[in-house]
TORTI-176772 format. One record per residue: x, y, z of N, C-alpha, C in turn; residue in one letter. Coordinates in steps of 0.1 Angstrom, whole numbers, padded with zeros to 4 digits, always signed. Layout:
BEGIN
XYZXYZXYZA;...
This chain:
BEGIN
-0199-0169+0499-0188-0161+0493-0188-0164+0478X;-0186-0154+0467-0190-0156+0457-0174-0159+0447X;-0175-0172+0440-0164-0174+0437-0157-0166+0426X;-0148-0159+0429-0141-0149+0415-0128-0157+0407X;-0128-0168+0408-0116-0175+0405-0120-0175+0389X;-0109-0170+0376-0110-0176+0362-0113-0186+0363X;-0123-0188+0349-0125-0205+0346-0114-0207+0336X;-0113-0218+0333-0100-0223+0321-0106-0220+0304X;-0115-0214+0300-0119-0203+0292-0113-0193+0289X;-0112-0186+0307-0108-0174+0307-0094-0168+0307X;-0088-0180+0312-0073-0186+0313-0066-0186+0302X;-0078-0195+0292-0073-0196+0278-0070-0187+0272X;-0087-0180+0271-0084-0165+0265-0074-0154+0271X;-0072-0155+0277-0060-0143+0283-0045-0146+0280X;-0040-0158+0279-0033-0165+0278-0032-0159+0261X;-0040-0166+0249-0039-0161+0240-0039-0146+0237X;-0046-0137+0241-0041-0121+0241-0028-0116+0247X;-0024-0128+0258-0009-0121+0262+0000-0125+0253X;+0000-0136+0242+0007-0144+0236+0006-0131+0222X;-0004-0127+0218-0006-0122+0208+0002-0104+0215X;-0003-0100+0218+0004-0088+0228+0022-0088+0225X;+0028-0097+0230+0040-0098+0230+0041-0100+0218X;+0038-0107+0207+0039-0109+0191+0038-0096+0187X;+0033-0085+0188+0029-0071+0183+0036-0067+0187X;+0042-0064+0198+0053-0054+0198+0065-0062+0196X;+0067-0073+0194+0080-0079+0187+0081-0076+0172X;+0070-0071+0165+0064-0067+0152+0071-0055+0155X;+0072-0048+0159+0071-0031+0160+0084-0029+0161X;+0091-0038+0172+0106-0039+0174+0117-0039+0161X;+0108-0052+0152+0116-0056+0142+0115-0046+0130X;+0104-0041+0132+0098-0027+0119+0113-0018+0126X;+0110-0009+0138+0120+0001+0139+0134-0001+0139X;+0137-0014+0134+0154-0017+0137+0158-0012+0123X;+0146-0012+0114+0149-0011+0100+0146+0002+0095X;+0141+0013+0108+0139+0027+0101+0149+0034+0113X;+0147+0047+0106+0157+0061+0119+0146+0072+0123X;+0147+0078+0131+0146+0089+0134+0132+0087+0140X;+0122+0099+0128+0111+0099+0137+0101+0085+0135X;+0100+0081+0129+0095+0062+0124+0097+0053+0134X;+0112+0054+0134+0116+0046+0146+0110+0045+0158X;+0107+0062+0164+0105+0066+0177+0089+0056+0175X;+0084+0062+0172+0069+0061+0167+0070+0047+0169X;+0074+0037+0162+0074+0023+0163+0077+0016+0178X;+0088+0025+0184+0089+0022+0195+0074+0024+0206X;+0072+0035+0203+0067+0036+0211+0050+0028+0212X;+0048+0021+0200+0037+0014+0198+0039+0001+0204X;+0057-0006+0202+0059-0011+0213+0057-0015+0225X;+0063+0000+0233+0058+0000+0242+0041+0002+0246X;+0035+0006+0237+0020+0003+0245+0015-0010+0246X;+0020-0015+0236+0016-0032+0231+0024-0038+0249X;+0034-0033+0254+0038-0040+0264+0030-0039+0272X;+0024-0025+0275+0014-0027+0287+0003-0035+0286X;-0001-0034+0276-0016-0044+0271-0009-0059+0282X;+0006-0062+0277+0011-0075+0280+0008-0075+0297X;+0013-0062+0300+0010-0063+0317-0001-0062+0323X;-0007-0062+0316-0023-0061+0321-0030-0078+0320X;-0029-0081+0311-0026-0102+0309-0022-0103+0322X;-0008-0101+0321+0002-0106+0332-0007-0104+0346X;-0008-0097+0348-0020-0095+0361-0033-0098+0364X;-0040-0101+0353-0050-0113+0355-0047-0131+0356X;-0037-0129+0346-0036-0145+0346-0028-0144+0363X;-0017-0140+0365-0012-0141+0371+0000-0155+0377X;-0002-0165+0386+0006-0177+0382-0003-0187+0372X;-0012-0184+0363-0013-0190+0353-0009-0189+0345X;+0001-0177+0345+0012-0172+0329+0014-0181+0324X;+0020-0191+0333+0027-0200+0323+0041-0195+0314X;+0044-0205+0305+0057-0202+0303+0051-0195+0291X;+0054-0186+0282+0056-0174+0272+0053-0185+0257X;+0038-0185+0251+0038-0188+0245+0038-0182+0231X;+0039-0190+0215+0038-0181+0208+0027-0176+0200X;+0024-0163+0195+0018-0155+0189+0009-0167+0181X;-0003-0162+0174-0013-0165+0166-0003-0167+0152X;-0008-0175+0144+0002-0175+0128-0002-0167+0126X;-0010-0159+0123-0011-0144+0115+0001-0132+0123X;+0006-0134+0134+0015-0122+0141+0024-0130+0143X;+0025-0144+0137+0037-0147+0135+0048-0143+0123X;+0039-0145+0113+0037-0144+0099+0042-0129+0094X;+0039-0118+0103+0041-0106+0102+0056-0097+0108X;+0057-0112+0122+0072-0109+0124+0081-0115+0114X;+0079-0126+0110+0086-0128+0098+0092-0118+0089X;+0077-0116+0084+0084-0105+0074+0089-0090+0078X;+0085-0086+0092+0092-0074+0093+0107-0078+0097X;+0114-0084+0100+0127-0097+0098+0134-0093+0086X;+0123-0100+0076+0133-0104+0066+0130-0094+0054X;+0118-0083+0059+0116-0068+0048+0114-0057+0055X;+0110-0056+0061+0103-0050+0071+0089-0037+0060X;+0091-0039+0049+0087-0029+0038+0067-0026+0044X;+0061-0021+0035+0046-0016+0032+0038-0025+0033X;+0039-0039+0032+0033-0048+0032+0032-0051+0045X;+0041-0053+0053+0041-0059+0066+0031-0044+0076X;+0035-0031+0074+0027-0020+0081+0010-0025+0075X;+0011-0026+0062-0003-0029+0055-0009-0040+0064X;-0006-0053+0066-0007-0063+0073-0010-0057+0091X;-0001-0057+0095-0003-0045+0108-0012-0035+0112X;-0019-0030+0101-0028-0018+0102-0043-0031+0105X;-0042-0036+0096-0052-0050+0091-0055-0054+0106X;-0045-0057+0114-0042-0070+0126-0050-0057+0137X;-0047-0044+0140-0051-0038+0153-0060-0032+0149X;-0071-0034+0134-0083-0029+0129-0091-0042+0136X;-0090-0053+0136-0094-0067+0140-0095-0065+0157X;-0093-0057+0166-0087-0059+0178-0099-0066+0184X;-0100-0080+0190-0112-0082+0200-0116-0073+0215X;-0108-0067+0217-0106-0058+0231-0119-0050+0233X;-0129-0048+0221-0140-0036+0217-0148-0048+0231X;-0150-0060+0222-0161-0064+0229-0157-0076+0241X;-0145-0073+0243-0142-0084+0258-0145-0075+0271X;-0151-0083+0284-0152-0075+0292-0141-0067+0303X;-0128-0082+0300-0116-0085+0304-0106-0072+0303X;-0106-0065+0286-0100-0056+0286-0104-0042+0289X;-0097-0033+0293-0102-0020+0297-0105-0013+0285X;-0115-0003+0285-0116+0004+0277-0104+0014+0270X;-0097+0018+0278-0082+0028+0272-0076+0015+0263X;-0074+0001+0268-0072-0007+0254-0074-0010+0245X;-0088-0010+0241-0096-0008+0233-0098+0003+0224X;-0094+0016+0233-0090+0026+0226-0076+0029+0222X;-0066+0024+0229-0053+0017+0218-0054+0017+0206X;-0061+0006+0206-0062-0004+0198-0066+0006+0182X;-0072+0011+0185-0082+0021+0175-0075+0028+0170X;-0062+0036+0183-0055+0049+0177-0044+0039+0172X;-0043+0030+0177-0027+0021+0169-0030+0020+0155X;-0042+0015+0151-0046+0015+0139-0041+0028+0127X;-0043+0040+0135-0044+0051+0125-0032+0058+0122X;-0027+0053+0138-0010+0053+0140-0001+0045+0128X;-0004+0034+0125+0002+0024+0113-0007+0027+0104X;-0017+0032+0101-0024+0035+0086-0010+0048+0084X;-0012+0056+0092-0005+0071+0085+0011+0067+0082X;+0017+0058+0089+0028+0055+0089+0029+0046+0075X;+0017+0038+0072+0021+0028+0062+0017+0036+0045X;+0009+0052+0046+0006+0059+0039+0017+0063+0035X;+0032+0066+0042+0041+0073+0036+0048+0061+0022X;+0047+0047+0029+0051+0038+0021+0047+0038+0006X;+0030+0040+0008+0019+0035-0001+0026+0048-0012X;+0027+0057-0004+0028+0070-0018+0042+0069-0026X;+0051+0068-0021+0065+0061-0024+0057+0054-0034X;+0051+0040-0030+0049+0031-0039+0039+0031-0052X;+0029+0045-0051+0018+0045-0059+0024+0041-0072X;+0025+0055-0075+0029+0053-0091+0039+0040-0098X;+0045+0031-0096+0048+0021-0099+0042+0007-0096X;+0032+0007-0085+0025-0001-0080+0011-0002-0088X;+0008+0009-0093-0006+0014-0102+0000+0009-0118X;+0011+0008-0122+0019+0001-0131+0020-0009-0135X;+0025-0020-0124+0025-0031-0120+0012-0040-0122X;+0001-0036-0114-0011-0043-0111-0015-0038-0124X;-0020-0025-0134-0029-0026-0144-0017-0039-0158X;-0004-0036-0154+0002-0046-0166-0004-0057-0162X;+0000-0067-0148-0004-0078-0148-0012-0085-0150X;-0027-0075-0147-0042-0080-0152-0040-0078-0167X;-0036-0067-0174-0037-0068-0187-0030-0081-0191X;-0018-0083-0187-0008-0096-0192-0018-0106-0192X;-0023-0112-0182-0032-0121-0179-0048-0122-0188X;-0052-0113-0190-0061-0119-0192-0067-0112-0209X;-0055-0099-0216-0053-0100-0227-0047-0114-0235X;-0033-0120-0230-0029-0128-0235-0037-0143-0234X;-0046-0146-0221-0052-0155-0222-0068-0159-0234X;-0068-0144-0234-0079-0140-0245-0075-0147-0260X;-0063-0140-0262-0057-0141-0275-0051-0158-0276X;-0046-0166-0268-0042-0179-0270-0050-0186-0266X;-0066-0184-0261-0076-0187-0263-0085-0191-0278X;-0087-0175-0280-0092-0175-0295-0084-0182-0306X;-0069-0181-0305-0061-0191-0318-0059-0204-0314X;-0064-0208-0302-0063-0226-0299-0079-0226-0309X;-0091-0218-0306-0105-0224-0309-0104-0225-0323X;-0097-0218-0329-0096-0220-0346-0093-0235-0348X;-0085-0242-0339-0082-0256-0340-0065-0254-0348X;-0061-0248-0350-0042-0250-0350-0033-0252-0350X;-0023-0258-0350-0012-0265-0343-0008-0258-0335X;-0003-0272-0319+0000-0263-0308+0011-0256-0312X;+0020-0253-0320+0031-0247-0321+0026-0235-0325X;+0015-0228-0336+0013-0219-0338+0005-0210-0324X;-0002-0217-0319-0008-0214-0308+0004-0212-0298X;+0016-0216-0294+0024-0211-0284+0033-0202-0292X;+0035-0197-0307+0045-0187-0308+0028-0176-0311X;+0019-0179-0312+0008-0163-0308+0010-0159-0292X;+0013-0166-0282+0012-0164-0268+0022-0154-0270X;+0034-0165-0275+0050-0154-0271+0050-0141-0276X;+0046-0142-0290+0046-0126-0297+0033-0117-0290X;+0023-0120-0288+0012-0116-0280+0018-0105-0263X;+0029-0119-0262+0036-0109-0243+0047-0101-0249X;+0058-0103-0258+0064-0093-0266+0057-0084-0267X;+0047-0085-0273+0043-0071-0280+0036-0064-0273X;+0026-0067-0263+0015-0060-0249+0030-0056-0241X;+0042-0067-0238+0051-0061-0228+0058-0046-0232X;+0059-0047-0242+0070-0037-0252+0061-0023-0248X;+0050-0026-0258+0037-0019-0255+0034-0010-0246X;+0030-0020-0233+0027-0017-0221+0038-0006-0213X;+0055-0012-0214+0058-0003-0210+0063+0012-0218X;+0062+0015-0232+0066+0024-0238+0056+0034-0235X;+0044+0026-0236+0027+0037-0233+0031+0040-0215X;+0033+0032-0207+0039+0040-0193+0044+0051-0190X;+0058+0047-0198+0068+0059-0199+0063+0071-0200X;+0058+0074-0213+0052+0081-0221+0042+0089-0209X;+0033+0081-0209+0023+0086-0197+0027+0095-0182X;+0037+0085-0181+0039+0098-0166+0049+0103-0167X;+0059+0104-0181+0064+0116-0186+0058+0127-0189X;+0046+0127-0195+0035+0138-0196+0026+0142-0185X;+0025+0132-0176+0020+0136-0166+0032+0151-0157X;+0038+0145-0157+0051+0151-0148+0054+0162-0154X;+0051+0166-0171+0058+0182-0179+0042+0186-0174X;+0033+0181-0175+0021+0187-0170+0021+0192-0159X;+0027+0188-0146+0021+0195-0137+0039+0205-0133X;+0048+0202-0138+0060+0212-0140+0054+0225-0144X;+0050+0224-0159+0046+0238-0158+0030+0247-0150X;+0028+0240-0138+0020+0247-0131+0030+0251-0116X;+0042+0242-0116+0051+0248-0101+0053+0264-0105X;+0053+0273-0097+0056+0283-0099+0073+0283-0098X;+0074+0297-0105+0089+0303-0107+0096+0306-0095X;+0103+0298-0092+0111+0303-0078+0116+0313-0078X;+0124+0319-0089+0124+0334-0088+0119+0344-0089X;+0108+0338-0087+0095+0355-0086+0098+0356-0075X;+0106+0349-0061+0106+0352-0049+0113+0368-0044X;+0122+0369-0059+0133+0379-0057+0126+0389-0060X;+0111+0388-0065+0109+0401-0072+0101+0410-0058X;+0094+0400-0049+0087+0409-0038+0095+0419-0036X;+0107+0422-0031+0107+0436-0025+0109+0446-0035X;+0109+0444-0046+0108+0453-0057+0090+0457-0060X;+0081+0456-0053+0066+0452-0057+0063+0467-0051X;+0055+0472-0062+0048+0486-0060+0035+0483-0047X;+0038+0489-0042+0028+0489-0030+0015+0490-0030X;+0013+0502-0040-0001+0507-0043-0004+0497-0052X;+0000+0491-0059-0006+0482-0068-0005+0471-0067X;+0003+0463-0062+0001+0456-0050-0001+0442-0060X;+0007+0436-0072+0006+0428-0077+0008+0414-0070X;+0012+0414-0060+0015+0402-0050-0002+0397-0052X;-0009+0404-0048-0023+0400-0043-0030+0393-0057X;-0025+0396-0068-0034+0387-0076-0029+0375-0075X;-0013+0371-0075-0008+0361-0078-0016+0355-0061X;-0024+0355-0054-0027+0346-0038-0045+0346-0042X;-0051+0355-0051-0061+0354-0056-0063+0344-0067X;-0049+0342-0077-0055+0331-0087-0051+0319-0083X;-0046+0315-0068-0045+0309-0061-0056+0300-0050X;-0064+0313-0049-0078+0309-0047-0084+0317-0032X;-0072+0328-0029-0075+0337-0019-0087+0346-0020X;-0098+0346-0012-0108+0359-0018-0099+0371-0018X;-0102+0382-0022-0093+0393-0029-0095+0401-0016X;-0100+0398-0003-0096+0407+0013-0085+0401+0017X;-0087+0384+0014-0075+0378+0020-0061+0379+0017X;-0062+0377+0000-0049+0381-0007-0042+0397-0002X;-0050+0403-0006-0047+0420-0005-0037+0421+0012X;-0045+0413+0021-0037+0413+0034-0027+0403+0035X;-0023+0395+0031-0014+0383+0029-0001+0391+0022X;-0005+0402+0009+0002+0405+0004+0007+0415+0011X;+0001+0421+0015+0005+0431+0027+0016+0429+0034X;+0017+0415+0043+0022+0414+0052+0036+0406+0039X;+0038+0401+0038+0047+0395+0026+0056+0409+0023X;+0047+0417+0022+0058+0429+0013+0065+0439+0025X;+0055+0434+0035+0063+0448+0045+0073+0436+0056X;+0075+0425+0055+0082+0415+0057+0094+0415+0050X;+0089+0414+0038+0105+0414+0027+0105+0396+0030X;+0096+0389+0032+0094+0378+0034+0091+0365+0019X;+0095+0361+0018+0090+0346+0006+0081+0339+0012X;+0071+0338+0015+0062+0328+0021+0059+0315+0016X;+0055+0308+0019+0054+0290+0010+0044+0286-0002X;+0036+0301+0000+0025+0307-0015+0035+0307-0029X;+0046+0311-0024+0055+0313-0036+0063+0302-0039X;+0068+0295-0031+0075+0285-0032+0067+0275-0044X;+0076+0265-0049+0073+0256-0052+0061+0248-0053X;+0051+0239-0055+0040+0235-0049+0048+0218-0048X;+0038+0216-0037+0042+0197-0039+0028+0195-0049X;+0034+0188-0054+0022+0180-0063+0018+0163-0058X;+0007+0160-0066+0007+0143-0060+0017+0134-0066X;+0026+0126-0056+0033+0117-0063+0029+0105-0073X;+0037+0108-0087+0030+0102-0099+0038+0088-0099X;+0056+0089-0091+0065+0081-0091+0071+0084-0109X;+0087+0076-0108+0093+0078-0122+0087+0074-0131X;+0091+0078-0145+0088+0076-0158+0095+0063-0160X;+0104+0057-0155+0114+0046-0159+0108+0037-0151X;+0108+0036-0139+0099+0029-0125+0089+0026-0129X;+0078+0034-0137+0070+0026-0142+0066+0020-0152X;+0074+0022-0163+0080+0013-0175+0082-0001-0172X;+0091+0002-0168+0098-0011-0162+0086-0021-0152X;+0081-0017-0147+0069-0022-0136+0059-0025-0148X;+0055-0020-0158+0045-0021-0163+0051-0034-0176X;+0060-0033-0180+0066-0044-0189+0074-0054-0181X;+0073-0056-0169+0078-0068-0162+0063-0075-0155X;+0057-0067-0153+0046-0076-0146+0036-0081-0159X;+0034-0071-0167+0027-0077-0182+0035-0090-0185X;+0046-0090-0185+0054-0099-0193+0049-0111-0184X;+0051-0108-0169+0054-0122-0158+0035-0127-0159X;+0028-0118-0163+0011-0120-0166+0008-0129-0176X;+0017-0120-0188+0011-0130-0201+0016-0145-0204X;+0029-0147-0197+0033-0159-0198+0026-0169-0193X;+0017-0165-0182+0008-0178-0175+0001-0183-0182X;-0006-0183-0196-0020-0186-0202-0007-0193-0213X;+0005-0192-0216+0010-0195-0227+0019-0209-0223X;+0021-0211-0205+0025-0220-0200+0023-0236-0207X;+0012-0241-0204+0003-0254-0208+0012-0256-0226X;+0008-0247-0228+0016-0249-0246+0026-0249-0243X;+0038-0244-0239+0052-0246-0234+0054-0261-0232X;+0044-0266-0223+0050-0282-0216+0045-0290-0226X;+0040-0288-0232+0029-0298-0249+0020-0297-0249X;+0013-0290-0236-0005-0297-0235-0008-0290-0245X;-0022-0299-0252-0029-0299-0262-0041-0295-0265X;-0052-0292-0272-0070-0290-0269-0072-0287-0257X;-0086-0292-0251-0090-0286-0238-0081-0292-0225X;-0074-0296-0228-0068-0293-0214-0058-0285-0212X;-0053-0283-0222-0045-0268-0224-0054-0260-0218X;-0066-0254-0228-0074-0240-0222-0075-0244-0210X;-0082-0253-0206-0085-0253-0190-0076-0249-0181X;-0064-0260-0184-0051-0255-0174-0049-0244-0178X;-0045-0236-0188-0043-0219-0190-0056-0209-0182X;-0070-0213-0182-0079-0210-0179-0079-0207-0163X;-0072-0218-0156-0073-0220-0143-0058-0211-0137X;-0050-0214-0140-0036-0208-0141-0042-0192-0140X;-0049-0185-0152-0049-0173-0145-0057-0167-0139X;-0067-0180-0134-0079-0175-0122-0071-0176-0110X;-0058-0185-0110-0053-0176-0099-0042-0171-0095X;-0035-0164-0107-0027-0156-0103-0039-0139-0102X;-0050-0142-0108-0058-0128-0109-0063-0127-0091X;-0067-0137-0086-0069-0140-0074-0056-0135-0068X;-0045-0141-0069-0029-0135-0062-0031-0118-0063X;-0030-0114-0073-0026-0100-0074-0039-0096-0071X;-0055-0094-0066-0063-0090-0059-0065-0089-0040X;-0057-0099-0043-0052-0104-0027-0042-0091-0021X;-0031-0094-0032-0020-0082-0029-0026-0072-0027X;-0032-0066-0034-0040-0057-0037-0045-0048-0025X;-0053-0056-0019-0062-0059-0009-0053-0057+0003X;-0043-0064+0005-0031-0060+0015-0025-0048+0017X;-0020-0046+0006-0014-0031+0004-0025-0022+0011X;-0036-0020+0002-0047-0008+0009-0053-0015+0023X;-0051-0019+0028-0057-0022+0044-0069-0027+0040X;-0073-0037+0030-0089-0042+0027-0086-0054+0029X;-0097-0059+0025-0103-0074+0025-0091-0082+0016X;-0083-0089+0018-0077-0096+0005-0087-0102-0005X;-0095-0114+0007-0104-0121-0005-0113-0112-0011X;-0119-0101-0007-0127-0098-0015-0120-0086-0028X;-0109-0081-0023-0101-0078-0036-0100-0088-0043X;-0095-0093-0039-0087-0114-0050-0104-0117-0056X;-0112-0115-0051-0125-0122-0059-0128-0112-0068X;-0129-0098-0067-0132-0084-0077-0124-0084-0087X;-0110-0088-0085-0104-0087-0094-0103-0104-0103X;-0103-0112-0100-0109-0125-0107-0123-0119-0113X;-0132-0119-0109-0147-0114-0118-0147-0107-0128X;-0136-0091-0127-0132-0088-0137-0124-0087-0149X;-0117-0097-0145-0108-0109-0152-0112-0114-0161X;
């Protein structure tokens, strides 16, 4: 008789996927308590898949369950923060964790979990996409100030320590150096996706051309250019326009356009002269407390190899990548 009994391997490992299982949809629980409607459902119901994964554990281990242990610190770490933010970072993290799934290559799990696992992924990518675009345009603000803070200002109280100095001249170049990049930084922001934003204004079309369709000569049929310089071949337009005019219809051609979210003009001012500022002060630190010659640079040196490292990491979270190998790209180019 051939023995089918788990080894304590197998015990282990099942044990940790049920442990981890229950941690993911306690993740999902804490995400939806903090959204409405359709997010919520969605969350829930990722929940609920994550539970069955749990009952499927439950049924192998069986009275090996044991008493309900806790989650891995990475799915601990993520209930945390959907707790105490529940925000883009914690989905970002989440997309990360069921891109990782071991289920592909255990023999233990079934394939439909495995294939979960895949769609959960795309499930929390698209859900954490609505975050990311919300966040672009002040997030793209943020991260180019900080690297500039960082490693303009470390350039510049660099270069006026090697002249040889006094440390006092060398820490009021730091200060006026983050004044002036911060000030800078966010005035050139503003400016920028203010222009960005009159720029793409005057491509929305006129909502009141909606009123003019049913006044539109038939024979001539002006509707059809306007779906042509839009990019309709001129059979498609000509019949689009057709149906529009014998509708007495506005269609979504006319409407409005969405454009890509640039985020505010103020939002990223402000993002771009707070994170320059919170950048450039790192390399000017070491002079603040007295340090002197090379161990100043060094410690200023090191100080912002890794906050460049921190904000590559972030980085790296946000878009569902590698942290360290963001955190090292962005150190190298540092």
């Amino acid at each position: 008789m051939v023995n089918t009994a788990p080894s304590p391997t197998d015990i282990r490992r099942w044990r940790k996927y049920l442990a981890a299982e229950r941690a993911e949809a306690a993740v999902y629980r804490d995400l939806a308590s903090r959204r409405a409607g359709e997010e919520r459902d969605i969350l829930l119901a990722l929940a609920e898949a994550e539970g069955r994964h749990e009952q499927h554990w439950l049924a192998l281990l069986g009275d090996a369950a044991g008493r309900p242990r806790p989650g891995d610190l990475r799915t601990r770490f993520l209930g945390l923060l959907a707790r105490r933010f529940g925000s883009v970072f914690v989905l970002a993290l989440a997309q990360r964790a069921e891109g990782r799934s071991p289920y592909e290559g255990d023999v233990d799990a079934t394939e439909a979990m495995a294939a979960d696992e895949r769609i959960h992924e795309e499930v929390v990518r698209a859900l954490a996409a609505r975050g990311r675009q919300r966040l672009s345009g002040t997030f793209r603000a943020a991260v180019f100030g900080a690297n500039d803070g960082l490693v303009s200002n470390l350039a510049l109280v660099l270069g006026v320590a090697a002249a040889g100095v006094d440390n006092r001249i060398v820490l009021l170049t730091g200060i006026a150096g983050l004044l002036a990049g911060a000030l800078s930084m966010g005035a050139g922001e503003y400016v920028s996706v203010r222009s960005q934003r009159e720029l793409l204004d005057a491509t929305t079309p006129n909502p009141e051309a909606g009123a003019s369709v049913p006044y539109l000569d038939v024979d001539a049929n002006e509707l059809a250019l306007v779906y042509r310089a839009r990019g309709m071949s001129a059979a498609e337009a000509t019949a689009h326009a057709a149906e529009v005019i014998g509708g007495r219809v506005l269609t979504p051609a006319l409407r409005p356009q969405e454009h890509e979210v640039v985020g505010s003009a103020f939002g990223a001012a402000l993002s771009s002269f707070c994170f320059f500022a919170s950048g450039a002060i790192i390399p000017v630190l070491p002079y603040l407390f007295g340090a002197t010659g090379l161990t100043a640079v060094v410690v200023a040196s090191v100080l912002v190899g890794l906050a460049l490292l921190g904000t590559g990491s972030i980085v790296g979270l946000l878009s569902g990548a590698s942290p360290l190998k963001r955190a090292l790209r962005q150190l190298a180019i540092g």
